[in-house]
Backbone as a chain_set.jsonl record, in Angstrom:
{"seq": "XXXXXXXXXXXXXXXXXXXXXXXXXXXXXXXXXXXXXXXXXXXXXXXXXXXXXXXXXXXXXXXXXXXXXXXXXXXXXXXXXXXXXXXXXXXXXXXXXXXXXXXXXXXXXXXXXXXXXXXXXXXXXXXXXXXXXXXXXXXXXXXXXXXXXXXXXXXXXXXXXXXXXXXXXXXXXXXXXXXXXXXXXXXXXXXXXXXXXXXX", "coords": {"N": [[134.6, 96.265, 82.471], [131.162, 94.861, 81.549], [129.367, 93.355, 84.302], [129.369, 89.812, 84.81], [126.72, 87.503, 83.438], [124.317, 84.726, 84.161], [125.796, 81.569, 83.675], [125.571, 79.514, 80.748], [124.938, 76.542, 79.899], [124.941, 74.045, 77.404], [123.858, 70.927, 76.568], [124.344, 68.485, 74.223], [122.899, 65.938, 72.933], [123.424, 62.761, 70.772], [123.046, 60.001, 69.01], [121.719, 56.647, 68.982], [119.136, 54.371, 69.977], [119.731, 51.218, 69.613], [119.777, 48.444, 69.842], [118.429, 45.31, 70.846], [117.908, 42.746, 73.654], [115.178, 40.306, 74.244], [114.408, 37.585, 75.169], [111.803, 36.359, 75.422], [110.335, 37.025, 73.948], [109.372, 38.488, 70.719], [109.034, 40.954, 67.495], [108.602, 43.349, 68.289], [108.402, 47.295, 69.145], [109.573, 50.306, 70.669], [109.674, 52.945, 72.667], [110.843, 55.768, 73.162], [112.093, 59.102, 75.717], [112.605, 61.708, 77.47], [113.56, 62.818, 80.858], [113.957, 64.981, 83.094], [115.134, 68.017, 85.31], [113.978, 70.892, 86.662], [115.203, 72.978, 86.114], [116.154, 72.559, 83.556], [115.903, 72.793, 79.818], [114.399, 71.826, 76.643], [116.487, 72.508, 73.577], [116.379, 72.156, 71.305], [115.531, 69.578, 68.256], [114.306, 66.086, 69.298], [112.743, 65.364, 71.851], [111.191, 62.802, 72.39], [109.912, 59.791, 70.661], [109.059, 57.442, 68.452], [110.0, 53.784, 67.755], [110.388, 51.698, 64.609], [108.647, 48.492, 64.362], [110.057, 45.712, 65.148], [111.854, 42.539, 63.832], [113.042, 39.315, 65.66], [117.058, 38.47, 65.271], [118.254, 36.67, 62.807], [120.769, 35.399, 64.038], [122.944, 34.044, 66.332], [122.987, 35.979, 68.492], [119.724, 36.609, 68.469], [118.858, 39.113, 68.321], [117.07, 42.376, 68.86], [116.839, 44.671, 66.387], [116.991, 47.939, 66.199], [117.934, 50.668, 65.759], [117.158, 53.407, 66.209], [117.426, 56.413, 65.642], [118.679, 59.257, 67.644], [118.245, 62.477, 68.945], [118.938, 65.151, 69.891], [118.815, 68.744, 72.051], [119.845, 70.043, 75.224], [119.457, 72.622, 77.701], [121.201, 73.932, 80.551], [121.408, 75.867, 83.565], [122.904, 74.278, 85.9], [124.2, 71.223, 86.936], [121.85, 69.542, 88.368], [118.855, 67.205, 88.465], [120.031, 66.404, 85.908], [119.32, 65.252, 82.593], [117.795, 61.958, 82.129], [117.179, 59.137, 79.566], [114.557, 57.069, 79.397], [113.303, 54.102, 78.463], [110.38, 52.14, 77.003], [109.163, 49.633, 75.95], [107.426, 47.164, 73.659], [104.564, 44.844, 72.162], [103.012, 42.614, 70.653], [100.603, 40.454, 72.913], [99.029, 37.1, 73.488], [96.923, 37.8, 71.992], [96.996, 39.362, 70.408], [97.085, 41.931, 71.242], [98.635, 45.121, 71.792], [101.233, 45.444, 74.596], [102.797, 45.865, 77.241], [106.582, 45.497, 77.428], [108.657, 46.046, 78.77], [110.163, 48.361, 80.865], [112.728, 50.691, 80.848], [115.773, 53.005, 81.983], [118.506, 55.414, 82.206], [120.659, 57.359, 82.833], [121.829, 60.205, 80.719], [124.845, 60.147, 79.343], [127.608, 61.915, 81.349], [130.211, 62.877, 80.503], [131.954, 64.266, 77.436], [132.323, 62.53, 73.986], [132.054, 59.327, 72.829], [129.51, 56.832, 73.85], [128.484, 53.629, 74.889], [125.681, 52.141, 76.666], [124.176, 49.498, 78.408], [120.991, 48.801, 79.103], [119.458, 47.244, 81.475], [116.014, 45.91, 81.459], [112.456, 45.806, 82.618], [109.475, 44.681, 83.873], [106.602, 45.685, 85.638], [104.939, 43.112, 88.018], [102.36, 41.219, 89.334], [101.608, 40.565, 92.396], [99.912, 38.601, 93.255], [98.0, 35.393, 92.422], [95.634, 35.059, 90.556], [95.333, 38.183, 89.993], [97.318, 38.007, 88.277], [96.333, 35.917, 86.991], [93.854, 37.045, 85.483], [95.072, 39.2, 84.959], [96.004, 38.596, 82.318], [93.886, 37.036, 81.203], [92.264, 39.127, 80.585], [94.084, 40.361, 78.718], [95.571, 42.214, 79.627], [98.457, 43.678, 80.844], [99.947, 45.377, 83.872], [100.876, 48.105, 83.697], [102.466, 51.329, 83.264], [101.151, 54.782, 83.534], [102.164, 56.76, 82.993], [105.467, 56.575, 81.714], [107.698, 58.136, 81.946], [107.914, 57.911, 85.461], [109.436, 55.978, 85.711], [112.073, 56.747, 85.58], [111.93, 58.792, 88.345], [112.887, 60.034, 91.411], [115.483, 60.462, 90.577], [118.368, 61.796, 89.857], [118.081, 63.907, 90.84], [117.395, 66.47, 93.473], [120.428, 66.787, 93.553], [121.16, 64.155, 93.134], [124.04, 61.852, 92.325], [125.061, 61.253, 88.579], [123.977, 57.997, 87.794], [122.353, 56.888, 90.128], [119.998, 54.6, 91.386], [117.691, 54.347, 92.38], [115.008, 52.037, 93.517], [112.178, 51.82, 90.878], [108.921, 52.87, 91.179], [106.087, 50.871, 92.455], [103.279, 49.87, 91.125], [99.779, 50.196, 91.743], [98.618, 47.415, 93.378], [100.253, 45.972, 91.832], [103.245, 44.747, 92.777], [105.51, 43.719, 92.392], [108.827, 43.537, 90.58], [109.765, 42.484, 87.768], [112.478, 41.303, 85.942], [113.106, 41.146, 82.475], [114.102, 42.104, 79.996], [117.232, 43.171, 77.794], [118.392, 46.298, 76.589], [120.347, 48.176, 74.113], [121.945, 51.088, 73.544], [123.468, 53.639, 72.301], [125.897, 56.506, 72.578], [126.315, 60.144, 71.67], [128.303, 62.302, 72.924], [128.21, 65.871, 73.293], [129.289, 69.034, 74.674], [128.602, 72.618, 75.015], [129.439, 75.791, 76.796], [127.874, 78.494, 77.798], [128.671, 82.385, 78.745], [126.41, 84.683, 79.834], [126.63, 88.426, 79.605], [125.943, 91.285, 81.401], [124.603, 94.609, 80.051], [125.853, 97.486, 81.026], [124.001, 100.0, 82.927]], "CA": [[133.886, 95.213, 81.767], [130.284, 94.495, 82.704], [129.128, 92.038, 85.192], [128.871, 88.339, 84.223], [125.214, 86.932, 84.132], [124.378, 83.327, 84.565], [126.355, 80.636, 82.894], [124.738, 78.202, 80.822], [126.067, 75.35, 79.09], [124.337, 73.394, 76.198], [124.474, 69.252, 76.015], [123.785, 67.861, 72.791], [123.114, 64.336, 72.717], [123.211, 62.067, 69.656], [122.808, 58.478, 69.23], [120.907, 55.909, 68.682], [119.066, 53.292, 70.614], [120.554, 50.143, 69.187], [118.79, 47.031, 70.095], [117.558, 44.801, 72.7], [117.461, 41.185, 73.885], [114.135, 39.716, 75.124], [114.347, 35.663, 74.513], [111.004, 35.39, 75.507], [109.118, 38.106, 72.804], [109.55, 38.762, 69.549], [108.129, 41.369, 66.887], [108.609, 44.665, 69.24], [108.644, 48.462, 69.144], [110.207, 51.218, 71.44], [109.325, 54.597, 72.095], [111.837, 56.766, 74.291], [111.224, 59.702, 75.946], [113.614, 62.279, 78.341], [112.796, 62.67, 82.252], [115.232, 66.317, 83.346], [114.801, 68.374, 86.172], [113.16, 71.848, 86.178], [116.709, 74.258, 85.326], [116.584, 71.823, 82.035], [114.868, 73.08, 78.951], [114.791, 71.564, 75.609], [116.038, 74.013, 72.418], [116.194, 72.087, 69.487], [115.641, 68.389, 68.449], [113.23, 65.567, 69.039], [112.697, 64.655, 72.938], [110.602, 61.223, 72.424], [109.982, 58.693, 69.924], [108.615, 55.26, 68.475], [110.316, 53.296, 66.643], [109.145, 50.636, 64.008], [108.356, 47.176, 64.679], [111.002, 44.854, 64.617], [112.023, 40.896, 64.66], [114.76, 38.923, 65.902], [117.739, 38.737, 63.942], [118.386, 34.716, 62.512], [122.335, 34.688, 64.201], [122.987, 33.275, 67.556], [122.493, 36.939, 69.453], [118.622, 37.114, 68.446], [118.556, 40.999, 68.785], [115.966, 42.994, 67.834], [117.886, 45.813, 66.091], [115.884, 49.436, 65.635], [118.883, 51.872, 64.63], [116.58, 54.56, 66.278], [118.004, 57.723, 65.898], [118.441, 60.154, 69.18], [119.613, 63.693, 68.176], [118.152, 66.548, 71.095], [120.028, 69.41, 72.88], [119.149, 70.876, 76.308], [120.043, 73.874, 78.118], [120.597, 74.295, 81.786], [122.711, 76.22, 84.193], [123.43, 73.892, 86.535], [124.116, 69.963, 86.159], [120.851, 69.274, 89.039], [117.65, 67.138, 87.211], [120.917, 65.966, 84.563], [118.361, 63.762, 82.336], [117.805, 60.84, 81.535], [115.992, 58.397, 78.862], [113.451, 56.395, 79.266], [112.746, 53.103, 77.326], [109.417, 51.48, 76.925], [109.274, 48.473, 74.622], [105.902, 47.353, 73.396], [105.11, 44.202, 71.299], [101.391, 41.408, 70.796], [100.082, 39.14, 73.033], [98.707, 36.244, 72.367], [95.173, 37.997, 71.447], [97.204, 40.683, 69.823], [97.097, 43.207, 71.725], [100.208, 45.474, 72.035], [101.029, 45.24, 75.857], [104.528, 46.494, 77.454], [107.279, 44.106, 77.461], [109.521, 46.065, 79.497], [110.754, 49.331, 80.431], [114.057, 50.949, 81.976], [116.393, 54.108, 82.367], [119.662, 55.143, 82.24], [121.198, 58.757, 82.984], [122.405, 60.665, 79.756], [126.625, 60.019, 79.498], [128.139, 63.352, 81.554], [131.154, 63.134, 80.067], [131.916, 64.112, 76.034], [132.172, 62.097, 73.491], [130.881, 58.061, 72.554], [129.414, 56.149, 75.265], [127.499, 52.625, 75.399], [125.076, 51.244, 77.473], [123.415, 48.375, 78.196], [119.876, 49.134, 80.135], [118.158, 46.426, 82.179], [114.513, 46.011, 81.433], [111.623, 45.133, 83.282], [108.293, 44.435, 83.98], [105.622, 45.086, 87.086], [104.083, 42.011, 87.551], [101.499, 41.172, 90.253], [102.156, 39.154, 93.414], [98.856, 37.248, 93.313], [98.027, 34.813, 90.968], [94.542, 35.459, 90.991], [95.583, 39.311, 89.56], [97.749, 37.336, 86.958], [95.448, 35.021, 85.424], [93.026, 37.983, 85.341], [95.509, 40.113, 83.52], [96.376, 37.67, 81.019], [92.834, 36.473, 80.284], [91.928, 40.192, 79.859], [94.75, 40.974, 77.587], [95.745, 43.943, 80.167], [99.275, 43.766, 81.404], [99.922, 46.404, 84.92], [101.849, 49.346, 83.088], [102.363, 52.746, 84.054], [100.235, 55.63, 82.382], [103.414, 57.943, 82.181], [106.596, 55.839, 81.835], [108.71, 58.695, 82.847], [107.703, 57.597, 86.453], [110.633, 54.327, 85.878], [113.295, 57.768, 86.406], [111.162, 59.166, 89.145], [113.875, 60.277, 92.223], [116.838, 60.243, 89.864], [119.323, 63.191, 89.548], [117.444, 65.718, 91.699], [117.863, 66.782, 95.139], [121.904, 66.738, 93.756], [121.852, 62.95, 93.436], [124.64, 62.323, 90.93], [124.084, 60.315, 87.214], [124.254, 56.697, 87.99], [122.011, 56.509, 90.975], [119.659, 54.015, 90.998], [116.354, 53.798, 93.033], [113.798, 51.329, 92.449], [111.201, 52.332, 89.772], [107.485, 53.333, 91.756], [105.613, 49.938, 92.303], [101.823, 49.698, 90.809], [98.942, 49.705, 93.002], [98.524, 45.966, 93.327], [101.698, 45.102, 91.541], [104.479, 45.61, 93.346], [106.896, 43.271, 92.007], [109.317, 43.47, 88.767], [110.401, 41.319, 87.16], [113.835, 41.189, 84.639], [112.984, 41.157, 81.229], [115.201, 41.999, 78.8], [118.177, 44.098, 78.141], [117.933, 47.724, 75.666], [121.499, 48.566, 73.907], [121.92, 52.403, 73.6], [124.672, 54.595, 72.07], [125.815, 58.16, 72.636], [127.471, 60.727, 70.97], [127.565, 63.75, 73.73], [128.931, 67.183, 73.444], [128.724, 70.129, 75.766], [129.473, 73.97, 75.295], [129.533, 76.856, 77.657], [128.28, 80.018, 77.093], [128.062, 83.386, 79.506], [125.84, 86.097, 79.13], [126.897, 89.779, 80.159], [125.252, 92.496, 81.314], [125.113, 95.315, 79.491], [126.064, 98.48, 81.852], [122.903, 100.724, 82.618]], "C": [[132.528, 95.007, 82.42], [129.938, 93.177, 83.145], [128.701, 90.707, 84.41], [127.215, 87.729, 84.583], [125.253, 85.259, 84.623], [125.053, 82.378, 83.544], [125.538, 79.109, 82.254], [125.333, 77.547, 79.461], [124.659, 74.767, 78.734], [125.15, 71.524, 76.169], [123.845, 68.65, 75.002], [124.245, 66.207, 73.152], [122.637, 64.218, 71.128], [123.348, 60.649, 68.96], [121.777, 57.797, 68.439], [120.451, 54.84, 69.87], [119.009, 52.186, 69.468], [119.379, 48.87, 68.815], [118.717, 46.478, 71.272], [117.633, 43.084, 72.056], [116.343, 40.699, 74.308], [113.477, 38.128, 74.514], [112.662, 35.546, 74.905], [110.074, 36.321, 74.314], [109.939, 38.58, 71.47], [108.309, 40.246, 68.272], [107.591, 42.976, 68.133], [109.337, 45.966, 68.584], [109.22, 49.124, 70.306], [109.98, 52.403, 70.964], [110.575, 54.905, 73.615], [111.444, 58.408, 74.5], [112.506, 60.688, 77.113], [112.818, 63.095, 79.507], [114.558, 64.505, 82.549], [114.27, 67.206, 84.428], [114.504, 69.929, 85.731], [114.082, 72.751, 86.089], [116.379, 73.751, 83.75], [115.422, 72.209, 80.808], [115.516, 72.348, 77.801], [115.238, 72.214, 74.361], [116.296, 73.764, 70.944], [116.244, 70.473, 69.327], [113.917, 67.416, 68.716], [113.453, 64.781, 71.082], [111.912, 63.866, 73.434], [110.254, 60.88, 71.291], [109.371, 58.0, 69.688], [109.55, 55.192, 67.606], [109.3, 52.548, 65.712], [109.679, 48.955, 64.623], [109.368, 46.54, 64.214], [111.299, 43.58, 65.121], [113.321, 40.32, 64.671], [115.773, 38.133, 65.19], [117.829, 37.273, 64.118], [119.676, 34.665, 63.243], [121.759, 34.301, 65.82], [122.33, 34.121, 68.797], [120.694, 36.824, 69.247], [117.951, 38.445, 68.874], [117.307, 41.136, 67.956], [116.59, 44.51, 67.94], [116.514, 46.862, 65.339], [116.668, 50.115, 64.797], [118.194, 52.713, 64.924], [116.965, 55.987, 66.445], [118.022, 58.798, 67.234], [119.235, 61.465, 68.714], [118.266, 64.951, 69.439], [119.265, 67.269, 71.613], [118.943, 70.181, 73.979], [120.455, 71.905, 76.406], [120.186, 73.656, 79.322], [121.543, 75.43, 82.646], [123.446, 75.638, 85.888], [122.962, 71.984, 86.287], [122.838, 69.17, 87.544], [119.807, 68.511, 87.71], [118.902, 66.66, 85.927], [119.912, 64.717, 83.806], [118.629, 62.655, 81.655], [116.632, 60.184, 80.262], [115.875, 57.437, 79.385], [112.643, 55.888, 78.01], [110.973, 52.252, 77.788], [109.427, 50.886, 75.272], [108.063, 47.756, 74.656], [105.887, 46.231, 72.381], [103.665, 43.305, 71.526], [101.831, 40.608, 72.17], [99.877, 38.169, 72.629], [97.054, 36.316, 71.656], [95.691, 38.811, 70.668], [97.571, 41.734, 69.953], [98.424, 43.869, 72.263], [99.706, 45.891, 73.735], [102.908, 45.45, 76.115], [105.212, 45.496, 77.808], [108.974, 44.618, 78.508], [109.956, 47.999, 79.702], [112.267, 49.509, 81.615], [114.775, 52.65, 81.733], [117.377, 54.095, 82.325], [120.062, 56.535, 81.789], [121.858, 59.081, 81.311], [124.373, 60.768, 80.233], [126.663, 61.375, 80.404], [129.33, 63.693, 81.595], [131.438, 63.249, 78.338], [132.576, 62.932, 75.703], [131.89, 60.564, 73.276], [130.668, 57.645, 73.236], [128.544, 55.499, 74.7], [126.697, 52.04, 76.456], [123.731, 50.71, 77.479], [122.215, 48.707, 79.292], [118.952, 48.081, 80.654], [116.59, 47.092, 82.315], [113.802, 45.616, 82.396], [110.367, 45.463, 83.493], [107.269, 44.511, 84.726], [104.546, 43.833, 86.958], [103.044, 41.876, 89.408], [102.067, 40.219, 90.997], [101.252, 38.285, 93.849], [98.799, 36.513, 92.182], [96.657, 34.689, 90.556], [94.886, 37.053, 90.258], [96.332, 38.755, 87.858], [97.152, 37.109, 86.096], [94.344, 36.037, 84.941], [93.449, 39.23, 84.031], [96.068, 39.579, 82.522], [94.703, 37.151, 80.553], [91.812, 37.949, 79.697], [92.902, 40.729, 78.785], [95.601, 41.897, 78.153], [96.862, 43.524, 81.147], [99.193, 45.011, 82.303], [101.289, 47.168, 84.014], [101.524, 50.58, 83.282], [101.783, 53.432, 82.895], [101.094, 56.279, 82.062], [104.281, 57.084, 82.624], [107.637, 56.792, 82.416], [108.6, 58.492, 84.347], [108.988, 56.708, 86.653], [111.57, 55.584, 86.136], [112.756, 58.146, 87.646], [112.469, 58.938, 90.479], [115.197, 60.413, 91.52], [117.437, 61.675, 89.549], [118.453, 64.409, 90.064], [117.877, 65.68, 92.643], [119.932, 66.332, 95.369], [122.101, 65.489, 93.833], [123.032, 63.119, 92.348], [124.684, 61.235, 89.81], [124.416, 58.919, 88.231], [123.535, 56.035, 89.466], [120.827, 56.061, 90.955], [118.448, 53.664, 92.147], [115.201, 53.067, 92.324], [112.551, 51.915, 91.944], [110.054, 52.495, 91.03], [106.973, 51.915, 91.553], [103.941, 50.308, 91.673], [101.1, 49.397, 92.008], [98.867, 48.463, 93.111], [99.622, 45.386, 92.655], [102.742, 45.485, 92.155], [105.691, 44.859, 93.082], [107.734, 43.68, 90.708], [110.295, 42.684, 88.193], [111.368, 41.709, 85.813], [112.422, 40.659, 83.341], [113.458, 41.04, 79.732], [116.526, 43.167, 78.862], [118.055, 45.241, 76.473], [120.011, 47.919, 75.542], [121.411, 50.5, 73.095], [123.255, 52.917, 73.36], [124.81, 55.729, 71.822], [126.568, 58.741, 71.967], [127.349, 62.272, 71.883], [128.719, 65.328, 73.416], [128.075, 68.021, 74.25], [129.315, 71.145, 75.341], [128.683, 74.725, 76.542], [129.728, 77.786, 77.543], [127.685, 80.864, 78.484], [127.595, 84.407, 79.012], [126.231, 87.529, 79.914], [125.782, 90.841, 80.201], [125.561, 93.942, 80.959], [124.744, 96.767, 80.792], [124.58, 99.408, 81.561], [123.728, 102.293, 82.27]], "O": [[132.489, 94.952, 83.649], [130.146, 92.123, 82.545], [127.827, 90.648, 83.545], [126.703, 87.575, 85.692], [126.121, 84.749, 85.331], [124.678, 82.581, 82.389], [125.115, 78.113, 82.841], [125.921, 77.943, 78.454], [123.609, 74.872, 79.37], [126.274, 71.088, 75.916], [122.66, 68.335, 75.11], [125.272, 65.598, 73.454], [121.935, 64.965, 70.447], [124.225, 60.705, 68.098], [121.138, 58.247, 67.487], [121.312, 54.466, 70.666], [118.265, 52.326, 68.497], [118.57, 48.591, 67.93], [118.876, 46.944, 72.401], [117.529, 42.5, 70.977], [116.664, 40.548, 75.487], [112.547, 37.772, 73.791], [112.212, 34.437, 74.618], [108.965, 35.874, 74.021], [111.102, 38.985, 71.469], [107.083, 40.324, 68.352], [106.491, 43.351, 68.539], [110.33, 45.972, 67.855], [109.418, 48.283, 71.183], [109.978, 52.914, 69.844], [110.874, 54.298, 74.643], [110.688, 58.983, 73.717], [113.39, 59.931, 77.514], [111.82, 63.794, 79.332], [115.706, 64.674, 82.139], [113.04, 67.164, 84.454], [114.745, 70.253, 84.568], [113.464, 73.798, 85.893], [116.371, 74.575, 82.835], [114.231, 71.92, 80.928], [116.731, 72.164, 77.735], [114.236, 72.65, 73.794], [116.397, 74.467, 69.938], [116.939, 69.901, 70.167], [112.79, 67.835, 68.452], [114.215, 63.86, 71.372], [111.684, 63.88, 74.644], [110.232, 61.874, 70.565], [108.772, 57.537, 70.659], [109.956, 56.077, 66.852], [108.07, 52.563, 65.757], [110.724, 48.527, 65.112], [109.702, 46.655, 63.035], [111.178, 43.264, 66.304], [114.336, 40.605, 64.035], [115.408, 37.163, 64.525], [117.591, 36.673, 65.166], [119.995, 33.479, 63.157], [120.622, 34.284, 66.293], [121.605, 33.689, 69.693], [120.254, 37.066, 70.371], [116.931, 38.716, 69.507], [116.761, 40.544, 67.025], [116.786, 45.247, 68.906], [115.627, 46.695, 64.502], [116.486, 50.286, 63.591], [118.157, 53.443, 63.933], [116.732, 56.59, 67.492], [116.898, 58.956, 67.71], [120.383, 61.555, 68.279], [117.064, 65.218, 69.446], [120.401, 66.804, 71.701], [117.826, 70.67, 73.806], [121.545, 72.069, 75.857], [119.207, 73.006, 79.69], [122.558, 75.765, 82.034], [124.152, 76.245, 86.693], [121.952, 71.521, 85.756], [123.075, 67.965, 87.628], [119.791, 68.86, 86.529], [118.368, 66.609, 84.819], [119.756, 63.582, 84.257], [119.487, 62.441, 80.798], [115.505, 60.647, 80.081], [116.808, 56.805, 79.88], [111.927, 56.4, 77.149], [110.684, 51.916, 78.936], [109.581, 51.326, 74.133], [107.55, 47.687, 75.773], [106.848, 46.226, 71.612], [103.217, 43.34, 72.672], [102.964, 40.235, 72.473], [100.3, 37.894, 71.506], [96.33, 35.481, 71.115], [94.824, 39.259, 69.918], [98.202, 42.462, 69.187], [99.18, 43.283, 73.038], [98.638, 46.341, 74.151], [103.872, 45.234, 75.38], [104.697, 44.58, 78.449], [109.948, 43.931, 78.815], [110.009, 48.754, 78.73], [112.667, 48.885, 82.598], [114.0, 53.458, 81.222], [117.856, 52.961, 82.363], [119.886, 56.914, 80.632], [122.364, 58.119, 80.734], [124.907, 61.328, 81.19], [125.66, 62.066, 80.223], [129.764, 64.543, 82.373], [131.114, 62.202, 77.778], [133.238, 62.273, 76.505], [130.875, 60.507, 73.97], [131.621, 57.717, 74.012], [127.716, 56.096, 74.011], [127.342, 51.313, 77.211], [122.673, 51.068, 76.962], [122.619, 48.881, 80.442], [117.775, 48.044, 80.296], [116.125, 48.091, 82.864], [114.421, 44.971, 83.242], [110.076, 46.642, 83.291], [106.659, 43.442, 84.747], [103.658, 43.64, 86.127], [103.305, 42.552, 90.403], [102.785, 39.295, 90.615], [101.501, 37.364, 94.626], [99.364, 36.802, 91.127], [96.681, 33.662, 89.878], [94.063, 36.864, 89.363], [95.965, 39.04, 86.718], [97.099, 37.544, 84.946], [93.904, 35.761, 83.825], [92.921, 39.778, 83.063], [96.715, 40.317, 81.779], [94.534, 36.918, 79.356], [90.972, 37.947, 78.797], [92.464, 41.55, 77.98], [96.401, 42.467, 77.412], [96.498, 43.044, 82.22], [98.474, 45.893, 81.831], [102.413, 46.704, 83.821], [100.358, 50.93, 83.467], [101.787, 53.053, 81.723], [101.136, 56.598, 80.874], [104.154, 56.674, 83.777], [108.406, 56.379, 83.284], [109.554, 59.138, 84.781], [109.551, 56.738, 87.747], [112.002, 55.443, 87.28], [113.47, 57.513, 88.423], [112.99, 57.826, 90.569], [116.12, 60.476, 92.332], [116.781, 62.542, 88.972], [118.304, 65.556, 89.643], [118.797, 64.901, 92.896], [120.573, 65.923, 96.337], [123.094, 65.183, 94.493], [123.134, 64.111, 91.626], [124.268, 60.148, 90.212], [125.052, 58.981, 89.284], [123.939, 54.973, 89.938], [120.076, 56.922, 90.498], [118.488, 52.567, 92.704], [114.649, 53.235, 91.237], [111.88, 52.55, 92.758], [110.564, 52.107, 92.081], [107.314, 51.477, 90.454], [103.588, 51.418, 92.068], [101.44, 48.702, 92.966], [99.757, 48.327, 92.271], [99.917, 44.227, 92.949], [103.145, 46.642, 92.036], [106.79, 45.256, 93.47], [107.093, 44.193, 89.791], [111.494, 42.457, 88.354], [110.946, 42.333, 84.839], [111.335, 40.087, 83.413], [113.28, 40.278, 78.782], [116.729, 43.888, 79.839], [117.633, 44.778, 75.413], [120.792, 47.833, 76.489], [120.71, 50.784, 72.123], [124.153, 52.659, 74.162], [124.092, 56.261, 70.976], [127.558, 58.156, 71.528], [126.54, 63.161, 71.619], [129.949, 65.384, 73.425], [126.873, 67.973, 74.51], [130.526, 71.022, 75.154], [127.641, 74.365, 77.09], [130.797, 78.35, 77.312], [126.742, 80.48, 79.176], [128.036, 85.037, 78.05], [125.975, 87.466, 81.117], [124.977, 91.158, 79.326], [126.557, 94.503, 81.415], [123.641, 96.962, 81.301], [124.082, 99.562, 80.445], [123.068, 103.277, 81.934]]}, "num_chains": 1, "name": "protein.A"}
């Protein structure tokens, strides 16, 4: 028989991100976005997002429900870099201006089939107040230029899913502040395929 090559297994995710709580904002979007380590390629699917604008529902929960579809499949051959999404939620001021209202993370399931979870949000906020009133009377909340940064140390160097270092602080902001909470649902499958070499 000839020799076995490298083994590589296929994870299909499929989902949706759900909805979200944030009592203090209303009238918000979400874009998502997948953070994977360098074995991980993408080979069919959509690996980031917006949604549309949405407001909070009249019952007691006050969600703000998207229903955003999640349908991607990677490749890798080893479960190193296992990725994750990455939420950023986005929504006016009071000049208007769309300004980030929160973002967060949360490893892809690594076990098949449905999985929920709930993703704590949050916010860098400044620890002067003097930087504050500055970025509120300009309009210009402290938000990262690439949001995949909020995974940033996560599932590499063999950590394994569910490990949880704090996000990268902002130059001058270094605090973060809770926000809101992101509801997320999976639908995961995995196969496993080997390739052979064909005898010279």
């Amino acid at each position: 028989a000839p020799p076995a090559g490298p083994s590589v297994f296929l994870l299909m995710v499929n989902g949706q991100v759900e909805s979200a709580q944030f009592p203090e904002y209303d009238e918000l979007y979400c874009k998502y976005c997948f953070v994977y380590g360098q074995d991980w390629a993408p080979t069919a699917g959509l690996e980031e997002g917006i949604s549309q604008i949405t407001c909070k529902s009249q019952d007691v929960r006050q969600a703000l429900v998207w229903n955003f579809p999640i349908d991607v499949t990677f490749k890798s051959t080893n479960p190193y870099g296992w990725p994750q999404i990455v939420l950023s939620v986005y929504g006016p001021d009071v000049f208007g201006n769309d300004v980030v209202r929160g973002y967060g993370a949360v490893h892809v399931p690594f076990s098949p089939g449905r999985h929920k979870r709930t993703i704590p949000m949050f916010v860098p906020e400044s620890t002067s107040k003097l930087q504050r009133l500055t970025s509120w009377f300009m309009g210009r909340r402290p938000e990262y230029t690439d949001p995949k940064v909020v995974a940033q140390g996560e599932g590499r160097e063999g950590k394994p899913p569910g490990f949880r270092p704090c996000p990268p602080p902002i130059l001058g902001f270094s605090s973060l502040l809770p926000s809101g909470l992101a509801l997320v649902h999976f639908q995961i499958n995995r196969r496993r395929r080997t390739f052979w070499h064909a005898c010279p």
